[in-house]
N, C-alpha and C positions, 0 to 999 in steps of 0.2 A: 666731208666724211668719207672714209675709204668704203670701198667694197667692201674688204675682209671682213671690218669692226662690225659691220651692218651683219653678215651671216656668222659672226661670232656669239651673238646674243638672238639671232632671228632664229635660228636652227635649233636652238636647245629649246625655245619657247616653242616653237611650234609642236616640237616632240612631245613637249610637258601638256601641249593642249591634247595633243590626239591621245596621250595616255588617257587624258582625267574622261576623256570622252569615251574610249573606247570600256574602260573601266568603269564609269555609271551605267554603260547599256548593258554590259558583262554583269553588275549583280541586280541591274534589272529584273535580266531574264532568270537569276539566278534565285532571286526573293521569291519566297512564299507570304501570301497574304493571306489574310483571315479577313477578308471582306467582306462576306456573305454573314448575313443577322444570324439563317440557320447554322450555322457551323460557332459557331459565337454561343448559342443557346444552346447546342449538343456541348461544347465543354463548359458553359458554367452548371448544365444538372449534372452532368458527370461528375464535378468538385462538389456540388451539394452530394451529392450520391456516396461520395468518397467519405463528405466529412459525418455525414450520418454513420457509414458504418463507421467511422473510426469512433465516433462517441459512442457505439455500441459495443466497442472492443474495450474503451477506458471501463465503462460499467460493470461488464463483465468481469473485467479484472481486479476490479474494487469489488466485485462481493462474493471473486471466487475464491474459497477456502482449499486448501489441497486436502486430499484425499486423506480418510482417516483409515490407520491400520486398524485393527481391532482383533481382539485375541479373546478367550473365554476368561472370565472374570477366574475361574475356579472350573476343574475339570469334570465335579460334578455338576456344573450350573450349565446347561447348555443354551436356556434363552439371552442369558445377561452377554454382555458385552462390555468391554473397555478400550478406551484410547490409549494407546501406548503411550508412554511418554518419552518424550523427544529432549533429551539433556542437550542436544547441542543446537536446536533451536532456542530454549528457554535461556540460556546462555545467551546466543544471539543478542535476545532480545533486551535482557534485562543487563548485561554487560558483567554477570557473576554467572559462577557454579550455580546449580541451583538441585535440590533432592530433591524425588517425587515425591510427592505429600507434604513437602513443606508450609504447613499452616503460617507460616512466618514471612512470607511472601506476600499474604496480603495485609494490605494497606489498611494498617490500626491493630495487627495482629503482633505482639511481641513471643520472648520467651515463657514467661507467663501465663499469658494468654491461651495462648498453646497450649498448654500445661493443663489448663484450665478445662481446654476443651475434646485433652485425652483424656481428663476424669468423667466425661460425658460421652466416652467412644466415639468422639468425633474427630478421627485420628487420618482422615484422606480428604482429598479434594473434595471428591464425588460425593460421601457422607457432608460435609461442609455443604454443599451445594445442594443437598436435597434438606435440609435445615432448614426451619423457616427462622426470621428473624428474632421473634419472640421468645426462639429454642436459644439463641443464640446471647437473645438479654439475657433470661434464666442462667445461663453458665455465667456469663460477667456478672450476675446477681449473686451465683454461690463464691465469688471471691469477696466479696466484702464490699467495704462504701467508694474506697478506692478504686474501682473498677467500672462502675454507672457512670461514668464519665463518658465512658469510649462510646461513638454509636454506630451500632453494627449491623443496620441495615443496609449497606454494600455488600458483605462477606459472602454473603450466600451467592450474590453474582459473579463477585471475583472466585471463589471458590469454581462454578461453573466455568467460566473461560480459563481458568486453570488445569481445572481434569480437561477440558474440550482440545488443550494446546493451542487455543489461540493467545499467544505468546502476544505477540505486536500489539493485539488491541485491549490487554492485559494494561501492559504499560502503560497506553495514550491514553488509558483510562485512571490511572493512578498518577499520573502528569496531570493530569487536567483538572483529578481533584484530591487536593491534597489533603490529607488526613483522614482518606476514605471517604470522605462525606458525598453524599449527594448537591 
């Protein structure tokens, strides 16, 4: 075997060993450890800590309602109060135009219906919504036999989250039961 062939292959291996060596004790020193129990227990309460308020934050924002404008119902009435009504949220929501006071928006209420229940100056949200149920039979009572079908113990709710502009849970409420019903 020559000399040469021997430091042809000895030279670059020795290089390649002093690297890997010098390079394990280089990120040796370099490595941070989480050794210690305490430090190990300060970030797992800090991730409990974290996820607590973040579930405080989800909550929060599931039952925060934005802000209601409110205007005087009428300019002699200075205690009453109304929700404005929001056309481009209700749009949003319901994926149509939508008019305020449209009695036809809720769920089991047609043209008719409606109809039914301006003969009874029951011609807004708000009035709909301060309605008790039995007010509400009584008018599908004065249309005739064809009408005690519908049952309109929803109306007065959907009527409320109507005038209230709660738009979204309008919906998920009329999604979830269909034909008004309870």
């Amino acid at each position: 075997m020559n000399l040469d062939t021997v430091w042809s292959w000895l030279i670059p291996l020795l290089v390649g060993v002093i690297c890997a060596l010098l390079g394990y004790l280089w990120g040796k020193g370099r490595r941070e450890v989480i050794g210690s129990s305490s430090q190990l227990k300060a970030l797992e309460d800090e991730n409990t800590k974290l996820k607590a308020d973040l579930e405080v934050c989800h909550t929060k924002l599931a039952t925060a309602s934005a802000p209601k404008i409110t205007t005087p119902v009428s300019p002699l009435v200075s205690s009453g109060t109304r929700t404005v009504f929001d056309a481009g949220a209700a749009k949003a929501a319901f994926g149509k135009r939508i008019k305020q006071d449209d009695l036809k928006i809720v769920e089991g209420i047609g043209p008719k219906i409606e109809g039914l229940f301006h003969n009874f100056d029951i011609k807004t949200w708000e009035t709909l919504s301060e309605a008790t149920v039995d007010k509400c039979q009584e008018v599908l009572n004065s249309g005739g036999k064809r009408y005690r079908i519908h049952d309109p113990s929803s109306w007065p709710m959907q009527g409320k989250m109507a005038y209230e502009g709660k738009w979204k849970e309008l919906v998920k409420w009329q999604d979830e039961h269909k034909a008004g019903k309870f």
